[in-house]
N, C-alpha and C positions, 0 to 999 in steps of 0.2 A: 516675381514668383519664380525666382533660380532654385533648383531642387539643392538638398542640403546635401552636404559633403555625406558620401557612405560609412556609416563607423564599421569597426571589424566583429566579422559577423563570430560569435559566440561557440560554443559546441559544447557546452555543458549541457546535459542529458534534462534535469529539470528547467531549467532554464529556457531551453529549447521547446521543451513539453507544453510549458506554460505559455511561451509566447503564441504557439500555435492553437494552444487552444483560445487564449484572447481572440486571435485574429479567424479562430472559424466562428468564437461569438457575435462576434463584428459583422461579418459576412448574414448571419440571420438577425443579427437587425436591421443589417441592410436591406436584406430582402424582404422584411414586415413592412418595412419604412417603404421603400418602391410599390411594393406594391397600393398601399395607402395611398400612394402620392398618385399611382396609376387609376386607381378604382376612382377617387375625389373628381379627377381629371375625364375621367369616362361619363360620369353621371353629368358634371357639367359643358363638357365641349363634344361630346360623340356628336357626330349630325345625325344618326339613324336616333339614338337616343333621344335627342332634341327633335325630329319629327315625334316617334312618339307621346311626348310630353306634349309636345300640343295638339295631339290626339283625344288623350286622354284629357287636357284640362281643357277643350272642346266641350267633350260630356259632361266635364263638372260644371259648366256654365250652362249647359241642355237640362242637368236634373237642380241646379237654384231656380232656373227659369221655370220650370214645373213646379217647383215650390210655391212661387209668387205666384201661379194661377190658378194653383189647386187652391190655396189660402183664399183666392176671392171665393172660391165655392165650397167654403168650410173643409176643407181637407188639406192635409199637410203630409210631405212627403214620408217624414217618420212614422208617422199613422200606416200607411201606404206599406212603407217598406218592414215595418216591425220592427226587430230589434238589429236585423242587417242594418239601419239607416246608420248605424255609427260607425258601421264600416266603409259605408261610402259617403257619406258628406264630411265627414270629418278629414280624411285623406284626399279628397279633391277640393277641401276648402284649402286646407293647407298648401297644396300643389299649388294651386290658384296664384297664390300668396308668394311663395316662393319663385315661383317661375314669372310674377312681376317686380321680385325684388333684382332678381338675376338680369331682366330685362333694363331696369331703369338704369343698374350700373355699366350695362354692354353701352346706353347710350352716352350716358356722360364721358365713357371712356371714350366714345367715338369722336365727341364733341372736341373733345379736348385734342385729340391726334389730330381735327381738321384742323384745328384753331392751328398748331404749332408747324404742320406739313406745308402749310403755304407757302411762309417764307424760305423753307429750304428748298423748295421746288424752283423760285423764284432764283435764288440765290444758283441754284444747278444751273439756268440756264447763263448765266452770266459767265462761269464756267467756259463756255464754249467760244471759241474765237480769240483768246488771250497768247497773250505772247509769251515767246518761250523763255524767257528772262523772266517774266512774272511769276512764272505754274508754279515754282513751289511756297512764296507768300503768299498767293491765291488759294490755294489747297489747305495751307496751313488754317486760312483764318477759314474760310468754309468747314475744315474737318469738326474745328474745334467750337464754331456755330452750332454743329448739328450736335457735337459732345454736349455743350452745355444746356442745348435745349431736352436731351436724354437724360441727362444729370436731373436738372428742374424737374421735368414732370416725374421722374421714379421717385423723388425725393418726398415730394407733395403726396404722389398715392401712398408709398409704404411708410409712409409718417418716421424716417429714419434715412439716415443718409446714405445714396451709393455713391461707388465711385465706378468711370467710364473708363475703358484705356482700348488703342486700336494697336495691334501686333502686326508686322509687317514682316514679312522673308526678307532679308537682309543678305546683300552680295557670299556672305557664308554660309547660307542656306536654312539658318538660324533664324526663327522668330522672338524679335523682341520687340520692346515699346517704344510703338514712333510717335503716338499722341495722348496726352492725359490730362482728366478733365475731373477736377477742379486744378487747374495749378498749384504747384507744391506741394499736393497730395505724396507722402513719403513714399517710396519704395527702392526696391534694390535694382539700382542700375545693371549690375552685372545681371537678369535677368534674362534667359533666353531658352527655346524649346526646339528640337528637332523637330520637324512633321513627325506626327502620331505620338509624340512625346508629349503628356499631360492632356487636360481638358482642351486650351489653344491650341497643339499641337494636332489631336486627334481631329477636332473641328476643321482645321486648313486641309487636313492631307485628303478625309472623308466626304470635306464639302455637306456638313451635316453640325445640326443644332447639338451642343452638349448641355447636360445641367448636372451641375455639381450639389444638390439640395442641403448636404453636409460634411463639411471635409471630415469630420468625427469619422465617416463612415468608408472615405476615398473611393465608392465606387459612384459611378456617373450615369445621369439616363441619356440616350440617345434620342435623337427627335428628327425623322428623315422624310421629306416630303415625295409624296408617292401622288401619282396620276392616273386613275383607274374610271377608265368611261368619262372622259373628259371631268371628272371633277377631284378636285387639290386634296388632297387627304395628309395624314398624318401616321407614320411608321414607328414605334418605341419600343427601343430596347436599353439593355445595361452591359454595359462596359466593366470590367471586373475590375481593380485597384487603376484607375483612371488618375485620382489626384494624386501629383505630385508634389510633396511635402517642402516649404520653404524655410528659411528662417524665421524662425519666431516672429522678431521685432517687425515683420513685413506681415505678418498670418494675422491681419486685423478684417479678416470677413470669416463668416461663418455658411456661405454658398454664395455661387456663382453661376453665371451664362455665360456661354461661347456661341457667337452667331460668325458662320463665315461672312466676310465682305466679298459680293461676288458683283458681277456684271457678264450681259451677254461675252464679252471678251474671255474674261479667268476670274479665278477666286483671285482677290489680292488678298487680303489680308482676313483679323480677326478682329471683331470687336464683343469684349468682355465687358460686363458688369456685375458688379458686385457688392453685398450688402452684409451687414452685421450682425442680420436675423437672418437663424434656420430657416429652410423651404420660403424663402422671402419671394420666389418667382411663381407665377402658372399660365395656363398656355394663352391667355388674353395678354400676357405681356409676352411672351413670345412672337405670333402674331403682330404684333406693336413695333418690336426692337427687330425683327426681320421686314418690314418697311426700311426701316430705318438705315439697318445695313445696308439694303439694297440701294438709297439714294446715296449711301458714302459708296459705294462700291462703282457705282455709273457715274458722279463726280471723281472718282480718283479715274478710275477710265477715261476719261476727256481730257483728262490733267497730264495721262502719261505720255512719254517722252516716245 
């Protein structure tokens, strides 16, 4: 993901006009686009939200249960409520419905993360106590353990293929790609970012989730975890022309993730993923791939020198 060489910047009056008005078009679709992606993500991950909704589909389970015993004594709740009743059974049957479809897939997803978490936990402890001749074949194969089991399960749920890659600060102060995951997956070697330069770049330097939903659109959501009254929360914001543009033959995704790789020590690096479909990400895989950093980040921790 090398940014492309700058061409010379123009100064013809319509030309100029024109560009700039593309690019404030650009900017409100961006901001139609974020916001959708925000509201989608509010309705289904808020936790004050999600209390409510099983508040509310509590009651819609209090008024079917009145139903089934008004019916033993000839009375039925529509009878009861008049022509309100399709205002409220219909919207809390639905609720009902919804909020166990939401459910059944939270578990499977959960399922699925124990099933795969094990053996890298496993693998992390092995990690420790190796010798210093070993550490960086050890780390190797470990890193790219935990890649290809990220690779598989993203590949499986978004029925389309990603690819993994982890960015590391490099003696130049440059982040570029130390591990990628499928093998031979193409891209441009010469690839590298300043801290705060790009999606990678901003992620390393801020210590904070990026999501790039559409390069179309180069502006990025921020995703920063906040602690308020002992519980984990989540912070969202937008970052204004965040992607930075590559060579074509290399721009074979359509959005990306940037999670830092951290440990109680430092951020070490970045780990991206990226997929072919628009908006391909939301905050259940966030959630997922921030584990996941987090055990490459304390195995590179044990690893360093």
């Amino acid at each position: 993901m090398s940014p492309t060489p700058q061409r010379k910047e123009t100064t013809e009056m319509l030309t100029v006009v024109l560009e700039e008005l593309s690019f404030a078009r650009s900017i409100i679709l961006c901001a139609f686009y974020i916001c959708w992606w925000r509201m989608k993500h509010y309705i289904w991950y808020d936790p004050k939200l999600n209390r409510g909704a099983l508040i509310v589909a509590a009651f819609s389970a209090l008024i079917l249960f009145l139903d089934t015993i008004l019916f033993v004594f000839g009375k039925e709740v529509p009878v009861w409520l008049g022509r309100s009743a399709i205002f409220v059974l219909v919207p809390t049957a639905l609720l009902l419905a919804v909020h166990r479809v939401a459910e059944a897939g939270k578990e499977k997803g959960e399922r699925t993360f124990a099933d795969r978490i094990g053996p890298l936990a496993d693998a992390l402890t092995d990690l420790s106590g190796i010798k210093p001749e070993d550490r960086d074949e050890i780390l190797t194969n470990f890193v790219s353990k935990l890649l290809g089991q990220v690779q598989a399960e993203f590949t499986a749920v978004k029925k389309a293929p990603v690819t993994v890659s982890v960015m590391s600060r490099y003696p130049d102060g440059k982040l570029r790609i130390a591990y990628l995951f499928p093998p031979g997956t193409p891209y441009d070697p010469n690839v590298c970012f300043e801290p705060g330069e790009g999606g990678a770049g901003y992620c390393f330097k801020e210590n904070t989730v990026v999501y790039i939903p559409s390069i179309r659109y180069t502006h990025g959501i921020t995703i920063s975890v906040v602690t308020e009254a002992g519980r984990v929360g989540f912070k969202y914001g937008l970052k204004r022309r965040l992607y930075v543009p590559i060579s074509e033959e290399y721009e074979v995704y359509e959005s990306f993730l940037c999670l830092p790789v951290t440990s109680p020590k430092a951020t070490h690096a970045v780990m991206n993923i990226d997929s072919r479909d628009r908006d391909a990400f939301d905050m259940r895989d966030v959630h997922t791939l921030r584990a996941y950093a987090r055990i490459l980040g304390d195995g590179i921790s044990l690893c360093a020198r």
